[in-house]
C-alpha positions in Angstrom: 0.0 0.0 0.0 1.3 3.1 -0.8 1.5 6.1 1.9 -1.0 8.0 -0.1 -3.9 4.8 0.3 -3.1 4.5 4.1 -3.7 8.5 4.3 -7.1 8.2 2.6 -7.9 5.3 4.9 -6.9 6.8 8.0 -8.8 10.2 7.4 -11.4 7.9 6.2 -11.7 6.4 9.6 -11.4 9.5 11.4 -14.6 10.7 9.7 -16.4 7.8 10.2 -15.5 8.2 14.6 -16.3 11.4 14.1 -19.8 10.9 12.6 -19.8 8.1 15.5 -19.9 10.5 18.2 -22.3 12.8 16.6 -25.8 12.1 19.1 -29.1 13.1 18.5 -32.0 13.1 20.5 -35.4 11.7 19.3 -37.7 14.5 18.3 -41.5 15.1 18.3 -41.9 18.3 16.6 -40.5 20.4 13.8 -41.7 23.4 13.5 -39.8 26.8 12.5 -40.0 29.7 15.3 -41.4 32.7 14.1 -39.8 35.2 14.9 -40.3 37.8 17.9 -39.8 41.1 19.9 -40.7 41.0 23.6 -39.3 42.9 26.4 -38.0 40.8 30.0 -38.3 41.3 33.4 -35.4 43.8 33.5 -37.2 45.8 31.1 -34.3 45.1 28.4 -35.6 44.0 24.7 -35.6 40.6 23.7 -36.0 39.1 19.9 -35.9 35.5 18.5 -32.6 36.5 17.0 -31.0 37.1 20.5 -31.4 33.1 20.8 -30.1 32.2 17.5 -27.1 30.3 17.5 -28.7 28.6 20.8 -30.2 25.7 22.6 -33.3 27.2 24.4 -35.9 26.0 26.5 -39.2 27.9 25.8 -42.6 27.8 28.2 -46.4 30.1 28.9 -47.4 31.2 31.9 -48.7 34.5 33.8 -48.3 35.5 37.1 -51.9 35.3 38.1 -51.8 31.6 37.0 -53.7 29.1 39.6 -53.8 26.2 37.8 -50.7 24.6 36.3 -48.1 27.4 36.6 -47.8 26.9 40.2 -46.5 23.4 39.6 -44.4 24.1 35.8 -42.3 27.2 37.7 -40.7 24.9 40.3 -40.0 22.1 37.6 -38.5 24.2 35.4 -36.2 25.5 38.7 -35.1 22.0 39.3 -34.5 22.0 35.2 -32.2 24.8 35.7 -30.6 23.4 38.8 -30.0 20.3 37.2 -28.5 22.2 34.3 -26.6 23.9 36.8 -24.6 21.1 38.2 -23.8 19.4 35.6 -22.3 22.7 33.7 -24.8 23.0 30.5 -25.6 26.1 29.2 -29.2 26.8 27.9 -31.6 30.1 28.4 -34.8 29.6 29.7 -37.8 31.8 28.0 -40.9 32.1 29.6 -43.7 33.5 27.8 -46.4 35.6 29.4 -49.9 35.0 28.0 -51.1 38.1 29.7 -48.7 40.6 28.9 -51.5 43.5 29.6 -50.7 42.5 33.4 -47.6 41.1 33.1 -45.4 44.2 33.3 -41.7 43.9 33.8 -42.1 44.6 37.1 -44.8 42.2 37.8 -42.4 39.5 36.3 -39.3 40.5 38.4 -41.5 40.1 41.6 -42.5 36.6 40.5 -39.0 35.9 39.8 -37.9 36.9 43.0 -41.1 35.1 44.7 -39.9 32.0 43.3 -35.8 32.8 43.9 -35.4 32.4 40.5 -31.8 33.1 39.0 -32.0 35.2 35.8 -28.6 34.7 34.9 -30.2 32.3 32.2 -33.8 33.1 32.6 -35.6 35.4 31.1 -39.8 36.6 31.9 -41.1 37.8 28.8 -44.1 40.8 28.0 -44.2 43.5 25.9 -46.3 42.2 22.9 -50.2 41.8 22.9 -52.0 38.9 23.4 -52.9 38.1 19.9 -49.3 38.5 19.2 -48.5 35.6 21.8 -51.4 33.3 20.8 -49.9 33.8 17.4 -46.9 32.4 18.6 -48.7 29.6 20.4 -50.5 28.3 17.9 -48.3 29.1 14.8 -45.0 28.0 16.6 -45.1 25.4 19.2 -48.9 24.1 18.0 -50.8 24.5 21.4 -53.7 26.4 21.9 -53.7 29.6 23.8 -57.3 31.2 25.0 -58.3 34.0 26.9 -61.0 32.9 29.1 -60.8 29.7 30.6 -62.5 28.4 34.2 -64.1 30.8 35.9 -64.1 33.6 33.7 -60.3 34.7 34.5 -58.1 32.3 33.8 -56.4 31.3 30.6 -56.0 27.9 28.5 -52.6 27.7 28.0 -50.1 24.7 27.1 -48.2 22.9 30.0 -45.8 21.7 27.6 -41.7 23.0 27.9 -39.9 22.9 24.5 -36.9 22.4 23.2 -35.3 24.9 20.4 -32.7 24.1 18.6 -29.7 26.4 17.2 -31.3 26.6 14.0 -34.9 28.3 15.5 -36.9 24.9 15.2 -39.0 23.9 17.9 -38.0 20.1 18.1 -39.2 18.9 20.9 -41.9 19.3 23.7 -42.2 17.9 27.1 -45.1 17.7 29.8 -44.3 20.6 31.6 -45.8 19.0 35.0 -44.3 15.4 35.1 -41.0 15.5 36.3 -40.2 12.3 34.8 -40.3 14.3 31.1 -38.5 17.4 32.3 -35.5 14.3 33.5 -35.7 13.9 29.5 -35.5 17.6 28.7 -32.2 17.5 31.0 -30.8 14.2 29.4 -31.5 15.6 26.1 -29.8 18.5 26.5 -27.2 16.5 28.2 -26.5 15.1 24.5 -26.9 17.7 22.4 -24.4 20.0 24.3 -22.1 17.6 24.8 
């Protein structure tokens, strides 16, 4: 064999480990993020292109929530604890699905209710709600209502997702079983790797 044959070889099978080590994670969605302009809980701007180039973890809630939000905020804490310790780096986004009460304000107190480190978490508001059931629906595929039980409360998703670098929502996760959000943190786990 000539040197030249046993260089094609060996970069052969260096491409081939490569390829090897390349994980993925099994998906449930694919659906482009449109994109958007909101404001956080600082009262600094946020857009989708802030997050490009990003792994992000997206959810809806308000503050005034009774329902489910009361159980999804401390999952997604022990998400970002578990992210924590084991070193990976992925913003969280919540989405306010009231935003007319949701000022930044109001979000920093819930934030600081729930002793919530910002340092990769981010309340959204600044939008209207037809711009964030646009989102809902047009996005990540769940339905968002005003008006649910009781006159005041509204139907939102208890799904988490999962967006990749690219903007596509590739994954979602039930945002109350703990169990799912493990997934969300193994996945992650692999793709950041």
């Amino acid at each position: 064999m000539t040197a030249r044959v046993i260089q094609i070889i060996i970069l052969v099978f260096i491409i081939l480990l490569a390829g090897c080590n390349q994980q993925e994670i099994e998906t449930n969605m694919s659906e482009t993020m449109e994109d958007f302009k909101a404001t956080t809980q600082d009262g600094e701007p946020l857009t989708s292109n802030d997050l490009a180039g990003e792994w992000w973890i997206a959810n809806f809630m308000y503050t005034n929530c009774t329902m489910v939000c009361p159980t999804m905020t401390p999952n997604l804490i022990s998400v970002q604890n578990d992210l924590d310790s084991s070193n990976l780096d992925a913003q969280i986004i919540s989405f306010s699905i009231d935003p007319e009460y949701d000022s930044p304000d109001v979000l920093k107190d819930y934030a600081e209710e729930y002793q919530i480190d910002l340092s990769n978490w981010n309340f959204l508001t600044g939008y209207d709600f037809e711009s964030i059931q646009d989102l809902s629906e047009n996005s990540f595929k769940t339905v968002l209502e005003d008006g649910g039980p009781e006159g005041h409360e509204f139907v939102h998703s208890t799904y988490v997702f999962l967006i990749n670098p690219e903007g596509e929502v590739v994954k979602q996760y039930d945002g109350i079983s703990e169990n799912e959000l493990q997934t969300l943190v193994d996945d992650l786990e692999i793709v950041l790797d």
